[in-house]
C-alpha positions, 0 to 999 in steps of 0.5 A: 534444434539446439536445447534452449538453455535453461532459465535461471530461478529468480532470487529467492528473495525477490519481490514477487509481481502483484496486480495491485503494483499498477504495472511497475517494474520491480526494478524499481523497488529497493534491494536494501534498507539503505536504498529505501526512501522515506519512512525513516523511523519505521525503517530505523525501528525494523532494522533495529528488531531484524538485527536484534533477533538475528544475534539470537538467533530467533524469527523476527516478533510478527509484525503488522504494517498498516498504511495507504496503499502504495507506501511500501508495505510489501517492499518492507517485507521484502526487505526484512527476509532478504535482511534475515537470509530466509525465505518470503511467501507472499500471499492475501487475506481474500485468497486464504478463505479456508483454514485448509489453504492456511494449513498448507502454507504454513507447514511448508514454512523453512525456519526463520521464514517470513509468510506475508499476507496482504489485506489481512483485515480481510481473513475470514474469522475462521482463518484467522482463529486458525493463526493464533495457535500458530503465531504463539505456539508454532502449531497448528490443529488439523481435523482429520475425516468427520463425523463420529471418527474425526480426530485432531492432529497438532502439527508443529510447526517451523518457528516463523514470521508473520508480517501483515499489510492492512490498509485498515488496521481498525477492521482487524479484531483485538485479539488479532492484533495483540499477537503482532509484536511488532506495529509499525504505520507508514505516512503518506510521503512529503513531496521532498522524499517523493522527489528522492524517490523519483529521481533514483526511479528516473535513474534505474530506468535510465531516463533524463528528469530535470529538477523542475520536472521532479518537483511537479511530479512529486508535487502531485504524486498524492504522497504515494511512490506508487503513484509518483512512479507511476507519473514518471513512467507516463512521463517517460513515455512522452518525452521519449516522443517529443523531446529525445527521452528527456523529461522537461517541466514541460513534458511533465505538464503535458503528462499531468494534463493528459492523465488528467491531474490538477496542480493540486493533485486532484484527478478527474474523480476528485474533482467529479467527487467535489463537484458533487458536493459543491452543487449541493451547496458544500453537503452533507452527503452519504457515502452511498450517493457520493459514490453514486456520483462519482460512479464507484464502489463505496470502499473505493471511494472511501479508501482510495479517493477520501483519504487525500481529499481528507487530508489536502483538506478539501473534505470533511467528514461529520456525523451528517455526511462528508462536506466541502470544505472553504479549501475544496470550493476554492479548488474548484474555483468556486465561493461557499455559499454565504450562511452557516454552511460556511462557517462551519471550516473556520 
């Protein structure tokens, strides 16, 4: 048999394929600043640094992206190497649990190199000391054998960039974070950006969107690409049965109904969330028994469902627990009780 011919290396600077992606195509992400959507200042604020630092010639300031998941933190970092012409190394908080996996990333580091590190709230305190030598001083300690004939080397390092995604900048120590010179924080999407978004997605994947059809996807897309994408590929999938691969208002429909999603954007743990509540006259409820009730972790409930529920306004939080607001029984298509209970969203 002939030798098959060799495959090509990827881009050096492609985004790398992640589990959290929901199984998007990386097709879809953006290979430019000018096809990003959304995020206008963030995007204008970056461009201006990486443009700046390149006619010094010098790495781009750390930077920190802070948001929801699903708002583009990773494309961003992406999009800032391919902007620099160097190299990006994506790795995550959870995955760095020594100084030792730090070490042997950072020394391999090119100059002018980006290093990504997701969900860098989660470094161990460790770690996390470990990178203050290297962000300001492009140098690292590194402990060689132990006991009475350890000694310390200091390596130095390549000048680079540190970009960190965080889903929850509060969690990350002052220090920490005083070293990023750059802070940036992405807001959830209105539906107009989200209907640009899904219409550059519908034609990269080749497939037919009416208007209509755009506008209830985004609609419900909880003010994330992530989830919006994910609508139209589920979309796709049904029009590509029923009507030759075109997605009408109805098929759009179809697919909110069969995934499970209200006209408010509210999936079937949303609701089972306030429902809960509403039985119990509106709340006020624990974390630790809403998320018994809707059989989840806490950190799901709380970084994943609470955040659009807060903010569409059908959720409270107080001091005593979360509780229903007039707007989440009427989603529901129930009254709030009569009483003081009521009166205290008005």
């Amino acid at each position: 048999m002939p030798p098959k011919a060799p495959v090509p290396d990827p881009a050096p600077f492609s985004p790398v394929a992640r589990e959290d992606d929901g199984g998007l195509d990386l097709a879809l992400r953006p290979r430019s600043f000018e096809g990003f959507v959304g995020q206008h200042q963030v995007v204008d604020n970056l461009r201006v640094a990486i443009a700046a630092a390149r006619q010094r010639e010098e790495p781009l300031d750390h930077t920190l992206l802070s948001g929801l998941p699903g708002l583009g933190k990773t494309t961003l970092a992406c999009l800032l190497s391919r902007e620099a012409g160097t190299e990006l190394r994506l790795t995550s908080g959870p995955a760095l649990s020594k100084a030792a996996d730090l070490a042997g990333i950072l020394t391999n580091l090119r100059k002018g190199d980006f290093l990504f590190v997701d969900e860098v709230h989660r470094l161990g305190p460790v770690v996390e000391e470990y990178l203050y030598a290297a962000m300001e001083e492009f140098a690292i300690d590194i402990v060689i054998d132990s006991g009475p004939a350890a000694r310390s080397v200091r390596v130095t390092l390549q000048p680079f960039t540190l970009v960190g995604a965080t889903t929850r900048e509060g969690l990350l120590s002052a220090p920490f974070r005083s070293r990023f010179g750059i802070t940036e924080k992405l807001e959830p999407y209105p539906a107009g950006d989200l209907r640009e978004v899904l219409r550059r997605s519908a034609a990269m994947l080749e497939v037919r969107i009416d208007e209509a059809a755009t506008a209830i996807l985004a609609e419900r897309g909880r003010g994330t690409p992530r989830v919006a994408n994910r609508f139209l590929k589920r979309a796709r999938d049904v029009a590509q049965l029923t009507t030759g691969g075109r997605i009408t208002e109805a098929v759009a429909r179809e697919t909110m109904d069969r995934l499970g999603v209200d006209e408010n954007g509210l999936s079937a743990v949303d609701r089972a969330l306030l429902a809960g509540l509403a039985r119990n006259g509106g709340g006020p409820m624990g974390l630790k028994t809403l998320a018994l009730l809707v059989a989840e972790e806490q950190d799901t409930v709380e970084e994943v469902v609470e955040p659009f529920l807060l903010r569409q306004g059908f959720l409270d939080r107080t001091p005593r627990g979360r509780r229903l607001t007039e707007r989440g029984f009427a989603a529901l298509g129930e009254k709030p009780p009569a009483g003081p209970a009521a009166t205290l969203f008005r």
